[in-house]
N, CA and C of each residue as an Amber inpcrd file, in Angstrom:
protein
   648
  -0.4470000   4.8580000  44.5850000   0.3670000   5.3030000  45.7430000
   0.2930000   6.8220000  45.8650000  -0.0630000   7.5810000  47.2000000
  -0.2520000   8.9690000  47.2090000   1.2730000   9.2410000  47.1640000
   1.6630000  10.4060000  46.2860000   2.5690000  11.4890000  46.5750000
   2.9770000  11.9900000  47.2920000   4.4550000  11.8480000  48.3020000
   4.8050000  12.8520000  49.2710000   4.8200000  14.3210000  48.9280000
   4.1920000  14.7470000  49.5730000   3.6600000  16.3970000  49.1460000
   5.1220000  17.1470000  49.0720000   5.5150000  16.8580000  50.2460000
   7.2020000  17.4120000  50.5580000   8.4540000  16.9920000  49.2040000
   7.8820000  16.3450000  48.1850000   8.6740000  16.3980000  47.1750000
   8.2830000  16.8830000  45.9370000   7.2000000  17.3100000  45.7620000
   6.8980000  18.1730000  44.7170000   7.3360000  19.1700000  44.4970000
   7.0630000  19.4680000  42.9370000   7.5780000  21.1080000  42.5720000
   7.3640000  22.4400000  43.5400000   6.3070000  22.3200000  43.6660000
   5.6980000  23.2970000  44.1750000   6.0040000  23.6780000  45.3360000
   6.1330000  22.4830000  46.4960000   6.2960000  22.4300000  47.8050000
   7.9800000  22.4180000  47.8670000   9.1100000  22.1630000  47.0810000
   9.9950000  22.1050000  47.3070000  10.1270000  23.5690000  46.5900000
   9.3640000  23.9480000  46.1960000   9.7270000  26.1020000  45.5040000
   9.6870000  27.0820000  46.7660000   8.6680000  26.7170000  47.4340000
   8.2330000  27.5380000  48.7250000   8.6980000  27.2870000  50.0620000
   9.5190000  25.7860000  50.0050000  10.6380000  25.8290000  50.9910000
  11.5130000  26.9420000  50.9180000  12.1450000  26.8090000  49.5500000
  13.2730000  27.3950000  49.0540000  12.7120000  28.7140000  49.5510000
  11.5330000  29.5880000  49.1110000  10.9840000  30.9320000  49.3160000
  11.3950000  30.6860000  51.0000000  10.4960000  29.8850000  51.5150000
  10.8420000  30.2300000  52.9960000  12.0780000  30.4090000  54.0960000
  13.2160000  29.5830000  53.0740000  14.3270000  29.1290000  53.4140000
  15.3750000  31.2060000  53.3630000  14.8480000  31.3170000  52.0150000
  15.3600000  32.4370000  51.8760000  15.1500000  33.9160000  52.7400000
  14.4180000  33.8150000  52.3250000  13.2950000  34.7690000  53.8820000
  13.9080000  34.5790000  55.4100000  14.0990000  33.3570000  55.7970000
  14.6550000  33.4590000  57.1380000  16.1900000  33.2910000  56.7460000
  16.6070000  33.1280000  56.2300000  18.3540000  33.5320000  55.6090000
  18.3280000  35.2790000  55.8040000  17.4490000  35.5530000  55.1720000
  17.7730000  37.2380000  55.0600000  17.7090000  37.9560000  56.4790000
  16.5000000  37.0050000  56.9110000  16.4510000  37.8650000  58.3590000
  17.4840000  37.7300000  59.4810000  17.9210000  36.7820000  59.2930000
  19.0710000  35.9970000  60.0360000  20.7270000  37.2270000  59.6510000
  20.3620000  37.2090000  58.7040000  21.5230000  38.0680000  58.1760000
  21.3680000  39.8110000  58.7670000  20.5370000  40.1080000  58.7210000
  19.7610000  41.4100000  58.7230000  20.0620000  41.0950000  60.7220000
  19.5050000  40.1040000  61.0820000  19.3070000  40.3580000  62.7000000
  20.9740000  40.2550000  63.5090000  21.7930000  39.9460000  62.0680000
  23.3350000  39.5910000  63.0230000  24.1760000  39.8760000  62.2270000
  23.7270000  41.3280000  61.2000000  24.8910000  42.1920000  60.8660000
  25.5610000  42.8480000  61.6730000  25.6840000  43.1260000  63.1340000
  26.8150000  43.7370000  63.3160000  27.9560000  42.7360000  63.7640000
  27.4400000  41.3900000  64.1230000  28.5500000  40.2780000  64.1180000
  29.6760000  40.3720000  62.9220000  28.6190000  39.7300000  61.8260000
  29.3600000  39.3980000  60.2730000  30.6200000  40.7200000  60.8940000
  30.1210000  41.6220000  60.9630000  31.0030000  42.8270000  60.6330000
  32.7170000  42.8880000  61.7710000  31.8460000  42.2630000  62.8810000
  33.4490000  42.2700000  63.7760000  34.0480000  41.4960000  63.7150000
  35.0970000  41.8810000  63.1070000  36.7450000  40.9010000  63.1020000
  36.6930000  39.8980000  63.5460000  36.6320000  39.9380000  65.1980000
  36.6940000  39.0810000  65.8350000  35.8460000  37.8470000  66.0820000
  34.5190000  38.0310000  65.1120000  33.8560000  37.1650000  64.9620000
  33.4740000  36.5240000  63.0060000  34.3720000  37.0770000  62.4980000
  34.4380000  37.0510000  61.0000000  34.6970000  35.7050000  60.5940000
  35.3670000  34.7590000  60.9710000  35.5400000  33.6290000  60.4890000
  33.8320000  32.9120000  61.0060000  33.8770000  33.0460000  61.8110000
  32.6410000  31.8620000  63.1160000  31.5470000  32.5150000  61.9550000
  31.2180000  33.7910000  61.9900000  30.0430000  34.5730000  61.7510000
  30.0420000  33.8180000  60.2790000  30.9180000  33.8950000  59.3830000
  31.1090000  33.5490000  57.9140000  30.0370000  32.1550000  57.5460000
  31.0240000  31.0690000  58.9360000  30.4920000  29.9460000  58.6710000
  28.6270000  29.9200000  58.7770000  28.3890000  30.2690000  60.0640000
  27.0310000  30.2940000  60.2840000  26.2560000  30.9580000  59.6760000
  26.3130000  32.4030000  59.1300000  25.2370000  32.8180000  58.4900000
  25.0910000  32.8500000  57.3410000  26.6330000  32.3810000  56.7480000
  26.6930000  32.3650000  55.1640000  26.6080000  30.7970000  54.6820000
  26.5330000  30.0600000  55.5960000  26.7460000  28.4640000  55.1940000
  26.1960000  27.5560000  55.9450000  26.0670000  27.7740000  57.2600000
  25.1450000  26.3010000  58.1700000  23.7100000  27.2820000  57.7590000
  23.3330000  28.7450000  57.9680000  22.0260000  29.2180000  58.2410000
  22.0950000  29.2310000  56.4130000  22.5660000  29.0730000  55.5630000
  22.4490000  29.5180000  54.0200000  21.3780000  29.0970000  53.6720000
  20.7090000  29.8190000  52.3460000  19.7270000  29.2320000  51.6550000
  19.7760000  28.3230000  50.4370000  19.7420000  27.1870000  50.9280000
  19.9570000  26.5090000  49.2380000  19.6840000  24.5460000  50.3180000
  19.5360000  24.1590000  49.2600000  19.3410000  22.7200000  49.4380000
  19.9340000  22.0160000  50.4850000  19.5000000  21.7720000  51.6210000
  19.9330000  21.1410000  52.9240000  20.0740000  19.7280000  52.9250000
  19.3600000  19.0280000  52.1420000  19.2970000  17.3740000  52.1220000
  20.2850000  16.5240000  52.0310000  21.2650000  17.1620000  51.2130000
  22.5510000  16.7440000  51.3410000  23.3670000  16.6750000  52.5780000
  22.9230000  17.4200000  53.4220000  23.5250000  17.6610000  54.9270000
  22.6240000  16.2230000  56.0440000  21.7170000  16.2410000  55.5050000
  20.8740000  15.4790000  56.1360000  21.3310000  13.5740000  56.0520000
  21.3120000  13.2300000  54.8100000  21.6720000  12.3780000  54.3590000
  23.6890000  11.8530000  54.8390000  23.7470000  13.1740000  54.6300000
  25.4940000  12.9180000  54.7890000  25.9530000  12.8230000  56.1100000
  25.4910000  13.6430000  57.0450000  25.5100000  13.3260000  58.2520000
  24.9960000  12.0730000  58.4980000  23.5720000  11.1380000  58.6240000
  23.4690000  10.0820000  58.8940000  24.7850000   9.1000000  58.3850000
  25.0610000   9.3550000  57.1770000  26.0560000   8.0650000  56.3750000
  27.1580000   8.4970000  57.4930000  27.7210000   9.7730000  57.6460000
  29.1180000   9.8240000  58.5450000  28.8880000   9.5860000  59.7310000
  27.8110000   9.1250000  60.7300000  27.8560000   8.9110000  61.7310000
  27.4230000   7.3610000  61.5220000  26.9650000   6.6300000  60.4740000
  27.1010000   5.3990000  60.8290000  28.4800000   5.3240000  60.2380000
  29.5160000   5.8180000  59.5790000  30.3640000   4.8340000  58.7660000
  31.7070000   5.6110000  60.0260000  31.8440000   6.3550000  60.9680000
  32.3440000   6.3250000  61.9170000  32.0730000   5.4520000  63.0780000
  30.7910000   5.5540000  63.5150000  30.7870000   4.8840000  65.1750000
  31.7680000   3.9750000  65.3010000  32.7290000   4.3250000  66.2150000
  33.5080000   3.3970000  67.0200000  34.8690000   3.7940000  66.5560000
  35.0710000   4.4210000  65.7150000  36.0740000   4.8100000  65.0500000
  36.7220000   6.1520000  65.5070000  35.7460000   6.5250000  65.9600000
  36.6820000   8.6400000  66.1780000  36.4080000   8.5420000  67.7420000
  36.8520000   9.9280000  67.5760000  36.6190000  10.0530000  69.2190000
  35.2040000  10.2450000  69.9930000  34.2900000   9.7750000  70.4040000
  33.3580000   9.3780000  70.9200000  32.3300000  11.0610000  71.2940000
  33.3120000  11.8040000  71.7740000  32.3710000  13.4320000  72.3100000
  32.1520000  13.7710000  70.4080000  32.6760000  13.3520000  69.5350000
  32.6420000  13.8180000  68.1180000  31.4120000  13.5550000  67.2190000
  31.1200000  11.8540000  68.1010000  30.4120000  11.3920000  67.2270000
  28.6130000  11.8340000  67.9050000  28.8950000  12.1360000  69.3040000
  27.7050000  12.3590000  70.3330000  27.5490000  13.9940000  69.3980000
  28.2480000  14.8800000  69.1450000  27.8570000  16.4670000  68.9150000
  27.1890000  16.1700000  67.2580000  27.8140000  15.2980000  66.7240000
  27.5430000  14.6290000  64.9870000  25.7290000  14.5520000  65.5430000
  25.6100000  13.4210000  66.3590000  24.0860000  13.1970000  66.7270000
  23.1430000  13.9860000  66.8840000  23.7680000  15.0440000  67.8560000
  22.8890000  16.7850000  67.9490000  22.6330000  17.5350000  67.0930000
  24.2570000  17.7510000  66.0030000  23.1340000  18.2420000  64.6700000
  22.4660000  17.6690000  64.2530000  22.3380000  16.3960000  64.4520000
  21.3270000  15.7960000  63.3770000  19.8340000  16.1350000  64.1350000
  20.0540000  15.7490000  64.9180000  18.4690000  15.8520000  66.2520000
  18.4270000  17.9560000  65.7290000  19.1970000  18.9620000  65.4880000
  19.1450000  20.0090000  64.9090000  17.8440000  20.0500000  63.6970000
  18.8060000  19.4940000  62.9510000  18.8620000  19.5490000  61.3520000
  17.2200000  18.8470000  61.4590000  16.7810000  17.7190000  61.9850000
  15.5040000  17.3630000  61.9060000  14.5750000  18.0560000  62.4140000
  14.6500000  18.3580000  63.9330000  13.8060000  19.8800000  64.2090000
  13.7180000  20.7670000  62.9630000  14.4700000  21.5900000  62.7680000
  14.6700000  22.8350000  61.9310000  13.4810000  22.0700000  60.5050000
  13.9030000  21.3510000  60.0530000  13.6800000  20.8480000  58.7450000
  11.8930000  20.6490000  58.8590000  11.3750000  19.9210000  59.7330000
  10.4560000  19.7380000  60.1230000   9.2940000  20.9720000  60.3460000
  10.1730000  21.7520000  61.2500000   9.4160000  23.3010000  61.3220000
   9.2510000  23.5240000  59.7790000   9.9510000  23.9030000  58.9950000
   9.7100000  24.3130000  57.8680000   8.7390000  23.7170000  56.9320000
   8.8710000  22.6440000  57.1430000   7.6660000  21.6690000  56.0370000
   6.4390000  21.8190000  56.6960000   6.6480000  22.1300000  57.9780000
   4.8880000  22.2650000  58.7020000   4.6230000  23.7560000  58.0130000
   5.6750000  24.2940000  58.0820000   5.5290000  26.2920000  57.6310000
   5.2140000  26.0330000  55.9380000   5.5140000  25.3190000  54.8140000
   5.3490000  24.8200000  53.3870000   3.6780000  24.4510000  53.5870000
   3.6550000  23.6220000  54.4580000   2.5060000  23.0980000  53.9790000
   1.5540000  24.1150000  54.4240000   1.3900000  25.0720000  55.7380000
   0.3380000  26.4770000  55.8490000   0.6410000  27.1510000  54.8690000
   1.3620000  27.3150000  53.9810000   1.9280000  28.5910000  52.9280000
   1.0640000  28.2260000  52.2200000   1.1020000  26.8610000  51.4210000
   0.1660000  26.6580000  50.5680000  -1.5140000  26.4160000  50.9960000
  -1.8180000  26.1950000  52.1400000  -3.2390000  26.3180000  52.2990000
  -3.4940000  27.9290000  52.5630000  -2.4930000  28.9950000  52.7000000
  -2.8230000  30.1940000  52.4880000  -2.9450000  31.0600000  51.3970000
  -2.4420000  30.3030000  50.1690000  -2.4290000  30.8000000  49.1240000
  -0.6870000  31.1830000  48.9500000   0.1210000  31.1770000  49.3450000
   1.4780000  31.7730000  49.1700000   1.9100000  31.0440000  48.0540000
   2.0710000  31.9760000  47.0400000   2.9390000  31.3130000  45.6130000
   4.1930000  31.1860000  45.2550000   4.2620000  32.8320000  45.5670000
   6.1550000  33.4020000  44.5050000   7.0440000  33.9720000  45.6580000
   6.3790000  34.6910000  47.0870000   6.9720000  35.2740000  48.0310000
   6.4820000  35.2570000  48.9350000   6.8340000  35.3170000  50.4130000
   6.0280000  35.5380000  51.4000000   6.2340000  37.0770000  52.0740000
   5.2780000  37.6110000  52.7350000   5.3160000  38.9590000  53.2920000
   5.6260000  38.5890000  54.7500000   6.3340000  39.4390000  55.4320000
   6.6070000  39.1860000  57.1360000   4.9640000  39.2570000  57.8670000
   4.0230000  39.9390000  57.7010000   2.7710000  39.2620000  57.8540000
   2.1350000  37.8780000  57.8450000   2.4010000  37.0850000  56.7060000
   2.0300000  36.4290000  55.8750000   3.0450000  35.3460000  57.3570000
   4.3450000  35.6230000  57.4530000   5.3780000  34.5080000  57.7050000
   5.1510000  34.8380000  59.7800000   4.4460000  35.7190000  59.8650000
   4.4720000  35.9920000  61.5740000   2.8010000  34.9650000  61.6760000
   2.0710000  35.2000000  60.8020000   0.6150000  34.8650000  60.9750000
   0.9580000  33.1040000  61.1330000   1.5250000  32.1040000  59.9660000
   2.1160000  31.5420000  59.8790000   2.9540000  30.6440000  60.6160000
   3.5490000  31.3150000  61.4560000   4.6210000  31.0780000  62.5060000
   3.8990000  30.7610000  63.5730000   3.1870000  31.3440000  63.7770000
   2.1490000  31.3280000  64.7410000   0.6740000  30.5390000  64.9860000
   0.7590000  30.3700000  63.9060000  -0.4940000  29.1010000  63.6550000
  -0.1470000  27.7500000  63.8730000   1.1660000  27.4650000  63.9530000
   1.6860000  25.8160000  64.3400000   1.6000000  25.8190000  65.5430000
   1.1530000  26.9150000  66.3940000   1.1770000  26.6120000  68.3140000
   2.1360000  25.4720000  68.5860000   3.1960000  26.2450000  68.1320000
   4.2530000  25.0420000  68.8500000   5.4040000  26.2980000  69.7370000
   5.1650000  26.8290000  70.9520000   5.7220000  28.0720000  71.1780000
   7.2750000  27.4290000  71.6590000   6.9800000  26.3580000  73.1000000
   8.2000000  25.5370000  73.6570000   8.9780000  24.9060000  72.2050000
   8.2160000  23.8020000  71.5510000   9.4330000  23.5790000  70.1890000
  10.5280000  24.4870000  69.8870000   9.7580000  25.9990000  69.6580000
  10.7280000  26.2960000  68.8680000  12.0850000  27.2230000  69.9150000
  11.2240000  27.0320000  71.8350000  12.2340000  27.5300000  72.5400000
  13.2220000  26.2400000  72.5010000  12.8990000  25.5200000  72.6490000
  13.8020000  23.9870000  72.1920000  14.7590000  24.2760000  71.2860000
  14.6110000  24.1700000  70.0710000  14.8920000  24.1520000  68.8440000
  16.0960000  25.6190000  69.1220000  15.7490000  27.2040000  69.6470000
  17.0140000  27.3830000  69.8560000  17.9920000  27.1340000  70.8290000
  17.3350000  26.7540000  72.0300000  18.1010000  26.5210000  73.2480000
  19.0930000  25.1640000  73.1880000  18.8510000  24.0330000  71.8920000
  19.5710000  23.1440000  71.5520000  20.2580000  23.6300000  70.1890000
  19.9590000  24.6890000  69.2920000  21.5380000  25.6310000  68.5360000
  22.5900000  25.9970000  69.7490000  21.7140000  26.5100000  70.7340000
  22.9900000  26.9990000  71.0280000  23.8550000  25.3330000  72.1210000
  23.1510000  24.5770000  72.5970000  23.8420000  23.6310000  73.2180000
  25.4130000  23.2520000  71.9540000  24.7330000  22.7300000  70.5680000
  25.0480000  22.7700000  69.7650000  26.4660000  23.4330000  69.6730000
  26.4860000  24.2920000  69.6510000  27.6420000  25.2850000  69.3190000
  28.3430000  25.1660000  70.2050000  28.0770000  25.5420000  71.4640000
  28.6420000  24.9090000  72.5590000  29.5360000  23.7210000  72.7840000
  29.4740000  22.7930000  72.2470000  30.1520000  21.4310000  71.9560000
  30.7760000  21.6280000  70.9140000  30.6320000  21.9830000  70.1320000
  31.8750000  22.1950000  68.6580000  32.5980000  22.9180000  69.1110000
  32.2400000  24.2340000  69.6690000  33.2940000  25.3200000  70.4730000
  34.0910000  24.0630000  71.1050000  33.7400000  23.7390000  72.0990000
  34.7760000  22.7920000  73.1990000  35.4110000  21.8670000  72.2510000
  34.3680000  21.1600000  71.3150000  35.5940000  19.9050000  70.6550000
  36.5770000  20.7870000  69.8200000  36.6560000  22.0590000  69.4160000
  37.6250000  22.4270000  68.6190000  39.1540000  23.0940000  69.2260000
  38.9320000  22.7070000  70.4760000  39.8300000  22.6220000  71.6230000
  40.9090000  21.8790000  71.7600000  40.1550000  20.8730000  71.3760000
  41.1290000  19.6820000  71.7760000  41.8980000  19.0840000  70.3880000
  43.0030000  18.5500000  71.2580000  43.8800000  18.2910000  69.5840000
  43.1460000  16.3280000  68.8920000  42.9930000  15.9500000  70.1860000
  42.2890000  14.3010000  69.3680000  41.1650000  14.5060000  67.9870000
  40.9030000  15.8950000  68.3480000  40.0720000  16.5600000  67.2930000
  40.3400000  16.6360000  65.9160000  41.1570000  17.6120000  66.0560000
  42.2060000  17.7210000  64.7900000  42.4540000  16.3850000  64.2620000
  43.1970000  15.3490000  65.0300000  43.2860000  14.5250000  64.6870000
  42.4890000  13.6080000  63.9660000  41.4310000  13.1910000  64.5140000
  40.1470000  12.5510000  64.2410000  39.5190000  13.2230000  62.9060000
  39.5270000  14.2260000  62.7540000  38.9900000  15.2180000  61.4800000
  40.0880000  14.5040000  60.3360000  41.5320000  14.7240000  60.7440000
  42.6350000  14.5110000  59.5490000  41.8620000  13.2130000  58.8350000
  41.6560000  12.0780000  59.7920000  41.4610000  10.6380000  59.5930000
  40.5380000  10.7710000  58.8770000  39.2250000  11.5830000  59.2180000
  37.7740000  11.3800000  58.7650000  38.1620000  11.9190000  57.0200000
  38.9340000  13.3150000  57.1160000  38.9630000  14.3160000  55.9770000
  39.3200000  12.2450000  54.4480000  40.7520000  11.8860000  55.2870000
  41.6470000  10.8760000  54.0630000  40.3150000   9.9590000  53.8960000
  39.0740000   9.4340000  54.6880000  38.2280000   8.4160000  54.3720000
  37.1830000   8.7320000  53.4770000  36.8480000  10.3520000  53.6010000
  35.7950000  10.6030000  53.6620000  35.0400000  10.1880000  52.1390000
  36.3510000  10.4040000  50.5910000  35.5220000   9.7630000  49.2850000
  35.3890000   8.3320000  49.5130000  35.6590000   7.4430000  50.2340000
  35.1810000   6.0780000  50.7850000  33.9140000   6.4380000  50.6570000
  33.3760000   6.8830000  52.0470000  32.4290000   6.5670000  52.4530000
  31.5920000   7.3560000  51.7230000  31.6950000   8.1430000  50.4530000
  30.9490000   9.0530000  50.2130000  30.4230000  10.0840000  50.9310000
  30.8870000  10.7060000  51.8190000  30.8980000  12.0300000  52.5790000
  31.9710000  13.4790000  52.7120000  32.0990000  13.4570000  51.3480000
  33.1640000  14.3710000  51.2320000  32.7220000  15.8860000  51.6310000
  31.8310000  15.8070000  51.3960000  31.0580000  17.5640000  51.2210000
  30.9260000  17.6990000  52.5380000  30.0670000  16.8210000  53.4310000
  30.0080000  16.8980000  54.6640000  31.0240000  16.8140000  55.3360000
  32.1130000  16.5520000  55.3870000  33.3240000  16.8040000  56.2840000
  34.3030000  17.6220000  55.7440000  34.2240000  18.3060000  54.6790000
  34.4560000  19.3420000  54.3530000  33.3810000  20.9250000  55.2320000
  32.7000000  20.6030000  54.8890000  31.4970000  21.0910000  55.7530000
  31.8930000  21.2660000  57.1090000  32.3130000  20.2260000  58.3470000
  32.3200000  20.1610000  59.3140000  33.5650000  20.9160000  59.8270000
  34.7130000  20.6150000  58.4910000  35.9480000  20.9250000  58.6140000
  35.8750000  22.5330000  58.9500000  35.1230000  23.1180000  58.0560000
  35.1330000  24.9410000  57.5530000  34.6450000  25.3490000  59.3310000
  33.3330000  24.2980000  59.7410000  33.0340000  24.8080000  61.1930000
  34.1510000  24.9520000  62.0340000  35.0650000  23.6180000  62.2740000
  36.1180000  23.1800000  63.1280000  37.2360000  24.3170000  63.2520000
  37.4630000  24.9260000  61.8380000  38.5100000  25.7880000  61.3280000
  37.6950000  27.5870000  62.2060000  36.4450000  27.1590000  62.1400000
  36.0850000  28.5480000  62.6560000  35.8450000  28.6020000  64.0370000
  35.0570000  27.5260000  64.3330000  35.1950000  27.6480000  65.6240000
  36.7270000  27.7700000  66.6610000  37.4410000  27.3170000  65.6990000
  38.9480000  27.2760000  66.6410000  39.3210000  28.5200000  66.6430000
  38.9260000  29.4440000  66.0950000  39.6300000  30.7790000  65.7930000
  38.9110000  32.0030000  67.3230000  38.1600000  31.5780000  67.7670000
  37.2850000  31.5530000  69.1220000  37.8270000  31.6250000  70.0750000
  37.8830000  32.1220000  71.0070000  39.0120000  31.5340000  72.5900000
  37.3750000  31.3830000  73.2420000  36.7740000  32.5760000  73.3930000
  35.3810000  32.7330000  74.5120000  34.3500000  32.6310000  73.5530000
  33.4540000  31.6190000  73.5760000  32.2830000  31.9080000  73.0120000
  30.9180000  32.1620000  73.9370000  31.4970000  32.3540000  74.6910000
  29.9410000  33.2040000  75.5640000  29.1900000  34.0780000  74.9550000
  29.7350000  35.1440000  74.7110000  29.0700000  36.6380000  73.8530000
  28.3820000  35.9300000  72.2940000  28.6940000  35.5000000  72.0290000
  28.2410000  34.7460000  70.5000000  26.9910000  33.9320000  70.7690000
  27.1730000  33.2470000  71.4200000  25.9860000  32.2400000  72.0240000
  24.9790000  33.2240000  72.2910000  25.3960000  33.7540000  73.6600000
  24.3180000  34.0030000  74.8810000  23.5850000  35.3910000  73.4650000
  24.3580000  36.2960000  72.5740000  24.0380000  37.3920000  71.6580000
  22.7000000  36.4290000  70.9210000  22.9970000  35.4780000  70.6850000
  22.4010000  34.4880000  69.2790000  20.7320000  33.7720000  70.3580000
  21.0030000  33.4290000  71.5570000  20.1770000  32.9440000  72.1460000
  19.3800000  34.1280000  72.7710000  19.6420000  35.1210000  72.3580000
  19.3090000  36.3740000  73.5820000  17.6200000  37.3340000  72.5410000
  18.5940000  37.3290000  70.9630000  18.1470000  37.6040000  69.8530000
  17.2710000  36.4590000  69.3790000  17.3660000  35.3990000  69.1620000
  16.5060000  34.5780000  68.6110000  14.8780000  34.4120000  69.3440000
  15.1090000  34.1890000  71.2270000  14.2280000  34.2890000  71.7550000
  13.6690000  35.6260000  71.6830000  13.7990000  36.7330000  71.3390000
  13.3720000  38.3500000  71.2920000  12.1520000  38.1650000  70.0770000
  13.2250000  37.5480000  68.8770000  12.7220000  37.8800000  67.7700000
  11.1050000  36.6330000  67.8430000  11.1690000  35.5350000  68.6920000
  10.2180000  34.6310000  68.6790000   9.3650000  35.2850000  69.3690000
   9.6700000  35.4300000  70.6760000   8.6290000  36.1380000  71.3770000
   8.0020000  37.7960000  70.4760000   8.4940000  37.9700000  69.9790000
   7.8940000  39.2790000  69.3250000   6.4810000  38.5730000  68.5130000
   7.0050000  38.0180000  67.3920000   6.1580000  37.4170000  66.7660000
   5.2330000  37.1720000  67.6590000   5.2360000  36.4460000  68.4920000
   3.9460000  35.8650000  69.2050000   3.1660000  36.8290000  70.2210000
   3.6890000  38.1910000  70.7710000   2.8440000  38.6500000  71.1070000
   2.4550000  39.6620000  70.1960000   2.7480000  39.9210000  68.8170000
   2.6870000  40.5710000  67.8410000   0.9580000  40.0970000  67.0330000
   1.7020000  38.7430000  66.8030000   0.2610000  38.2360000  66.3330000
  -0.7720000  37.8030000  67.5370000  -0.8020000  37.3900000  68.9910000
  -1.8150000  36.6900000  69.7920000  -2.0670000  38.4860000  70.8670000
  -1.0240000  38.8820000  70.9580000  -1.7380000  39.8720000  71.7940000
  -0.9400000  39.4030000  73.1130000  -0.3550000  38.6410000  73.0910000
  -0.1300000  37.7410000  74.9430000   1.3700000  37.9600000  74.4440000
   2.1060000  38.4030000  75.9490000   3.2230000  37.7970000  76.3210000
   4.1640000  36.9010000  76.9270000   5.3610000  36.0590000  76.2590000
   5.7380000  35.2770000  76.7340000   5.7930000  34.8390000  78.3810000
């Protein structure tokens, strides 16, 4: 039986390398957020914990189990935004294992260089994906903003929080909880979004006319 490549030592080291690398830049491209008050809780969650570097699979897995061991049970806009991260979380995840597997036909061992990760980036010719991929973060956010609005919310969370060592999804709705708790702290999330969607497409399009010569 061949080996899934995506679970080896090696290939699960240079995720992690890659994972870290766009953590830093992420951090680096939305330090002056982290820094304002007014966005200190929201900013906390996202760049220190949904964008973090460290083992995602658990998110992956736990989300599927909490959206089957809810359906029909919560409030319905809860379980539809549950679905989007996941349709998220598989994009994102996907990009990266296509980016693992060029690392290693380039030779990348212990680190990657922003050369190394623009050349890279750019060799998957997938330009729309990855306008996709942010233009559905920010849909994303968008809907948690609004569900953290409403009180059936709160509610529905309390219920999920008392089930959740049932179903074995504790981490993940703990997880969801820390979002819920931040996003509520929010009145307008326009400036956050449109800042995050404004920057992400900058920083993509750079890359690509950086390395091809052509602009978006």
């Amino acid at each position: 039986m061949d080996t899934d490549v995506t679970s080896t030592d090696n290939f699960l080291k240079l995720k992690r390398i890659l994972q870290n690398f766009q953590s830093e830049r992420i951090n680096r491209t939305y330090k002056d957020i982290e820094a304002d008050p007014e966005f200190a809780k929201i900013g906390n969650f996202f760049f220190k914990k949904l964008y973090a570097s460290e083992d995602f699979s658990f998110r992956d897995t736990s989300m599927k189990k909490l959206h089957k061991a809810l359906d029909g049970k919560i409030y319905k806009n809860m379980l539809t935004a549950v679905t989007k991260v996941i349709e998220l979380h598989e994009i994102s995840d996907a990009q990266d294992n296509l980016m693992v597997k060029k690392m290693i036909a380039a030779g990348v061992e212990d680190s990657i260089t922003m050369e190394q990760y623009q050349k890279i980036y750019v060799s998957l010719d997938n330009y729309d994906q990855r306008i996709y991929q942010i233009n559905l973060s920010a849909e994303v956010t968008r809907i948690f903003h609004g569900l953290s609005k409403k009180w059936i919310v709160a509610v529905s969370l309390k219920t999920v929080k008392t089930a959740a060592a049932m179903f074995g999804i504790k981490e993940i709705v703990d997880f969801i909880y820390d979002g819920y708790v931040s996003f509520k702290t929010i009145d307008n999330i326009d400036f956050f979004v449109d800042t995050m969607v404004q920057r992400e497409l900058s920083w993509h399009n750079e890359i690509w006319s950086t390395i091809t010569g052509k602009t978006a």
